[in-house]
N, C-alpha and C positions, 0 to 999 in steps of 0.2 A: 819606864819603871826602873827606878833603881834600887838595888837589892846590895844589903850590907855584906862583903864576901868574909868577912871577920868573924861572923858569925852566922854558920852554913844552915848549922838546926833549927833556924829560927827562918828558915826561906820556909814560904807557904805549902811549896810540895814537898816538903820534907817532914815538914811539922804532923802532917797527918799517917806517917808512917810508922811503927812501932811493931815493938814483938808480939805484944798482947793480942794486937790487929789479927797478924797472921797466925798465930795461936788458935785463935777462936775460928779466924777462916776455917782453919786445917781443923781442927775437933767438931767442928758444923758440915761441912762438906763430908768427913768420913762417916760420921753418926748417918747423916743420909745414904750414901752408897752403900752403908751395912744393912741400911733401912732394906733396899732394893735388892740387895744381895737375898738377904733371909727373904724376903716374899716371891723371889724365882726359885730360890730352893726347895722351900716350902709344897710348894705349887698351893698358894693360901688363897686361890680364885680363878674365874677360868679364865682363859687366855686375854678375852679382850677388855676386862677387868684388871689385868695384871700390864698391858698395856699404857692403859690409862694411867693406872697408877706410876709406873717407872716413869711413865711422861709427865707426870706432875711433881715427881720428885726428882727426874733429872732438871727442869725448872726451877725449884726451889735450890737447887747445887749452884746451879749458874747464878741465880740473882747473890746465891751466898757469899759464891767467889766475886762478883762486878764489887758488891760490898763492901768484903772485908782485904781480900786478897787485891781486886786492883784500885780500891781506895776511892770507886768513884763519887764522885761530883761534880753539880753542872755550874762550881763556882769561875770565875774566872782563872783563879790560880791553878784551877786541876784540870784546865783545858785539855791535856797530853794525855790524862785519864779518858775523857770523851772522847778524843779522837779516836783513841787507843780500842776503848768499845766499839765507835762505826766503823773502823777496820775490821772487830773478830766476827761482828753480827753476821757477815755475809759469808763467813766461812763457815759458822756454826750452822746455820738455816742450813748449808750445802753439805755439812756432815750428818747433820741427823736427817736431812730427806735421803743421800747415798744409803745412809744404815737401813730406812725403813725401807726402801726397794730391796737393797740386798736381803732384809731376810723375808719379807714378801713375797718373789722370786725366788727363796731357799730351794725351796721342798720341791718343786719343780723343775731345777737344775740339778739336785743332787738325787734327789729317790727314784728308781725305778719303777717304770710304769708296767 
């Protein structure tokens, strides 16, 4: 594959990059976590109901960022984006299973019997 070095913005993993991209990333992503923020504040339902819901919208954060923020696609030009995703999957599964044990285990470790 060769690729015109004369003219860089016009390579296929460049071309999908912009400020609007990450703009909208970052204004989508925060609308959600304020989404999450105000419904723990709140206390707008009961626990395992508020659960669910932070689990469904820290979901919708993540698919927002793989979108806008790391530009994926499963064309051939955006391969580094794919890969770049089956590298974070297996950290992220390993961070939000750590989180739900830790505060699963919370009240148990920390309150007095």
């Amino acid at each position: 594959m060769s690729v015109d070095n004369t003219r860089p913005s016009e390579h296929p993993e460049i071309a999908f990059s912009n400020g609007r991209s990450y703009l909208i990333g970052y204004v989508v992503t925060l609308g959600l976590l304020g989404i999450s923020l105000l419904l723990v504040q709140g206390h707008a339902m009961s626990a395992f109901n508020l659960m669910a819901s932070i689990s469904v919208i820290a979901f919708l954060t993540t698919i927002a960022k793989l979108y806008y923020l790391f530009h994926l696609n499963f064309s051939e030009a955006q391969r580094w984006n794919t890969l770049t995703l089956m590298l974070n999957v297996p950290l992220l599964i390993l961070s939000i299973g750590l989180t739900a044990w830790m505060f699963q285990t919370l009240y148990d470790r920390v309150m007095m019997h």
